[in-house]
N, C-alpha and C positions, 0 to 999 in steps of 0.2 A: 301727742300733745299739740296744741295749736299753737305756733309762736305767735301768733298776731293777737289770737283772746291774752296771753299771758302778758304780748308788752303793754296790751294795754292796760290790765290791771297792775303793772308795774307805775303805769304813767299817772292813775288815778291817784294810787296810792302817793307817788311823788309829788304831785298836786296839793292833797291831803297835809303831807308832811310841810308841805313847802310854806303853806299858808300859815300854820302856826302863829309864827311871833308877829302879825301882821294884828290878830283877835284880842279886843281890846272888852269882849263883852263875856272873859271867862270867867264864869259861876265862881263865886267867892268862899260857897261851899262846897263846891266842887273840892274830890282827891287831885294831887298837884298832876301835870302832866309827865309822862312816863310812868306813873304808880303800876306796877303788875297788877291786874285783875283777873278773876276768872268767868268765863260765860257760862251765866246760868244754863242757858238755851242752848248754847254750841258744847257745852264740859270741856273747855279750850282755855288755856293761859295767855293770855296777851297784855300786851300794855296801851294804856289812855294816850290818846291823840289828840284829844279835846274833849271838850264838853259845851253843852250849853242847855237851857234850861227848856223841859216841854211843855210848852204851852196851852197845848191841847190836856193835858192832866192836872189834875190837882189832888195831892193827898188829902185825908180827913180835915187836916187841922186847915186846908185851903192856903196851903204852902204851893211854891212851882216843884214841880219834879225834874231832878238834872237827869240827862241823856248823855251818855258818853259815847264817842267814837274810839273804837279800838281797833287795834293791829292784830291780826292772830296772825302769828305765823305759824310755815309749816309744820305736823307733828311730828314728821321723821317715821310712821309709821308705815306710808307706804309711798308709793314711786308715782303715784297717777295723777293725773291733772287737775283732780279735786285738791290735791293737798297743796295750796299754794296759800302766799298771802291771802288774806281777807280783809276787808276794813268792812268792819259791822257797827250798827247804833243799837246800845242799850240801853236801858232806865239802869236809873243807879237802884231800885231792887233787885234788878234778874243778874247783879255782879257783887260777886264775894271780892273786896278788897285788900293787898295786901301790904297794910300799912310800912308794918315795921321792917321791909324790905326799904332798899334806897332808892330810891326810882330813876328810872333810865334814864338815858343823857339823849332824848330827841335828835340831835343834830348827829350825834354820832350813829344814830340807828340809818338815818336820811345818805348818810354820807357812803355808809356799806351798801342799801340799796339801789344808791346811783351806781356804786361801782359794780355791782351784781353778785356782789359776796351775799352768804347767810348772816344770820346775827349772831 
């Protein structure tokens, strides 16, 4: 495993988190931050980071289309350096949401990552 690819994506990702409550331009229909999702494209559980709306798309009705940033974490499936955090950008199509879950506590997720615990 490289520790230098890994701190960095550790640094991105804390970047990511950091910027948060700073985003004053979050989709109003947008799911709240922390909502659990699932990646259509990755079949991966993680939770919402942000969102914002894609610009370059427009549905039928000529609505914006939201983009979510999420966290995947690792699956615990195996030991190798692919399986590491990830921050990936969806469309809010290619993600199953899960509502009626409570949705994480952002700061607390930020706060284990700095210290280098799991979630």
């Amino acid at each position: 495993m490289n520790n230098n690819n890994s701190s960095e994506n550790s640094k991105g990702s804390e970047l990511a988190l950091n910027g948060l409550s700073e985003h004053t331009s979050y989709p109003r229909e947008a799911v709240p931050l922390g909502t659990y999702v699932r990646s259509v494209r990755f079949n991966r559980l993680g939770i919402v980071i942000d969102a914002y709306y894609e610009y370059t798309y427009m549905n039928e009705e000529e609505q914006k289309v939201i983009s979510y940033t999420i966290l995947l974490p690792p699956s615990g499936y195996t030991s190798s350096h692919d399986d590491e955090y990830v921050i990936i950008h969806e469309s809010e199509y290619d993600t199953v949401c899960f509502l009626m879950i409570e949705p994480v506590k952002i700061k607390s997720i930020l706060k284990n990552l700095k210290n280098g615990n799991t979630l």
